[in-house]
C-alpha positions, 0 to 999 in steps of 0.5 A: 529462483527470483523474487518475481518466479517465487511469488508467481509460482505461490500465487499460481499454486494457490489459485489452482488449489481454490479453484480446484477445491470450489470446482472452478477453472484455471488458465494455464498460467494458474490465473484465476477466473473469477475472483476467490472473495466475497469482495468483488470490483464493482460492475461498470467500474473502469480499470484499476491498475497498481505500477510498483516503482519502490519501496513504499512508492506505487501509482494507482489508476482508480475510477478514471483518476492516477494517485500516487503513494508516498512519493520516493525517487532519489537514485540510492545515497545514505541520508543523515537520518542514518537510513540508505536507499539501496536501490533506485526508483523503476523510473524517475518523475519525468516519465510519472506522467499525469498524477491527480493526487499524492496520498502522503503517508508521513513525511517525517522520513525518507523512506517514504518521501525523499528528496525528489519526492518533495520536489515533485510535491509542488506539481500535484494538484492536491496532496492529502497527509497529516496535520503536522505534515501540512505545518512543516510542508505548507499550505500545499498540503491537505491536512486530514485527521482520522476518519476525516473526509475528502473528495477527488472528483473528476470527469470519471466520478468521485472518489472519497478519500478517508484518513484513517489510523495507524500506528508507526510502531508497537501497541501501546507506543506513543511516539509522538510527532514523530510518530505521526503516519496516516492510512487512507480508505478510497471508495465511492461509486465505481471504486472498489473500496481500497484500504492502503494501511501506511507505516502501520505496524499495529495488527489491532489497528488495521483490524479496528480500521477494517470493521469499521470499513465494512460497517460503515461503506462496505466489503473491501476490495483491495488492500495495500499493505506496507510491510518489510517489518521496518527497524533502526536501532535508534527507534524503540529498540529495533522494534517493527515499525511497519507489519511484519510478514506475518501480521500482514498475512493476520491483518489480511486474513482478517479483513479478507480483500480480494486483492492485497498489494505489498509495499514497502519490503525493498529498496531501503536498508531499514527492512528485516523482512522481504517479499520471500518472507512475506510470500511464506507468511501468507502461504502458512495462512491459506492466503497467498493467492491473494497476493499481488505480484508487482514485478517487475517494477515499473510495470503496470499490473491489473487489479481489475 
């Protein structure tokens, strides 16, 4: 069974087991009808819709606006960090199309902005990472420090783009710059409130980040993990630089979304753990319904 069969058929299961459990209705395909959390997408909202092109790479259509995630579209060579990219993007930036912004979780690493992914930097409007980031790219980039604010406005409406923190390995590890990773949180009116957790790997940090999400502008509708369990010898003694499986499953157990869309388990020689892993991680906590399956990449797949 492929990867794409494997997660379709966990999510069906789930869906028809809730809905049959609350007294709902299924299709035949196991599709739920309404959604299974507290966390809804807002009435009026245009659509919402993920595109998987690899790895830690996705394009978000959000409130009328495109935003492209940690841009990576080299075809697969190995780089002299010592890491390979195994298997090339669905499809390169030629045919991207229009991108209003890049969300930059890091740039320290090829994994999550290589070779073409910085070319590409250079045509976006606006690219929003850290402020070591915006010293070794240029003025180009827009610096933002934790719980920082910016806004991406359109003809469509605002979006609020927050920093937020995470941590590029275990608790307690200070890895100093470069260590340095950013989260983002989109929200505003219309926009179902996204958490997109980046090269974070601290169960503790998302759930710090998730209360305050929900204190400070409410429930969260999605949640963009990255996973994979990312390791190299040459770190922190091949300690988990991204979630494991089954701390993505905790950390969205925990902050309860109605939607998770899981990055970062494939295309890259640096990860432990894959999508199967990562399906059975959130099936062991009642949550696998929640999932989104992004095969085959390069599709695009409705979050509405």
């Amino acid at each position: 069974m492929n990867r794409s069969t494997l997660l379709r058929a966990a999510v069906a299961a789930a869906s028809v087991s809730l809905l049959a459990a609350c007294g709902g209705n299924a299709g035949a395909d196991g599709e739920e009808k309404k959604p299974s959390s507290a966390a809804s997408t807002p009435s009026g909202a245009e659509a919402f819709t993920v595109t998987h092109v690899g790895g830690p790479t996705a394009v978000l259509e959000i409130a009328g606006q495109r935003i492209l995630i940690d841009p990576t579209f080299d075809a697969p060579k190995k780089y002299k960090s010592g890491m390979s990219k195994v298997k090339g993007p669905a499809f390169g930036p030629e045919k991207l199309g229009k991108i209003d912004a890049v969300l930059l979780s890091h740039d320290q690493h090829d994994d999550n902005l290589d070779g073409k992914g910085r070319e590409l930097l250079k045509d976006v409007p606006v690219v929003f990472s850290t402020p070591g980031a915006h010293k070794r790219l240029g003025d180009h980039i827009t610096p933002m420090k934790s719980w920082e604010q910016r806004e991406l406005k359109s003809s469509g409406g605002t979006i609020k783009v927050t920093a937020v923190p995470a941590l590029h390995g275990p608790d307690g590890v200070d890895r100093g710059a470069d260590g340095e990773v950013t989260g983002f949180v989109l929200s505003g009116k219309g926009v179902p409130t996204t958490y997109i957790s980046g090269d974070n790997a601290s169960v503790k940090v998302a759930k710090q980040v998730g209360d305050r999400i929900k204190k400070d502008i409410g429930a969260i509708d999605t949640t963009v993990l990255f996973a994979g369990a990312a390791r190299t010898p040459a770190i922190l003694d091949n300690a988990p630089l991204t979630l494991t499986s089954k701390n993505a499953a905790l950390v969205a157990k925990d902050l309860n979304p109605r939607k998770v869309v899981p990055l970062h388990t494939d295309s890259w020689d640096i990860y432990s753990e894959d999508i199967k892993s990562l399906v059975k991680a959130f099936k062991d906590q009642g949550i696998d319904g929640k999932l989104v399956d992004l095969e085959p990449a390069g599709e695009k797949k409705n979050l509405s």
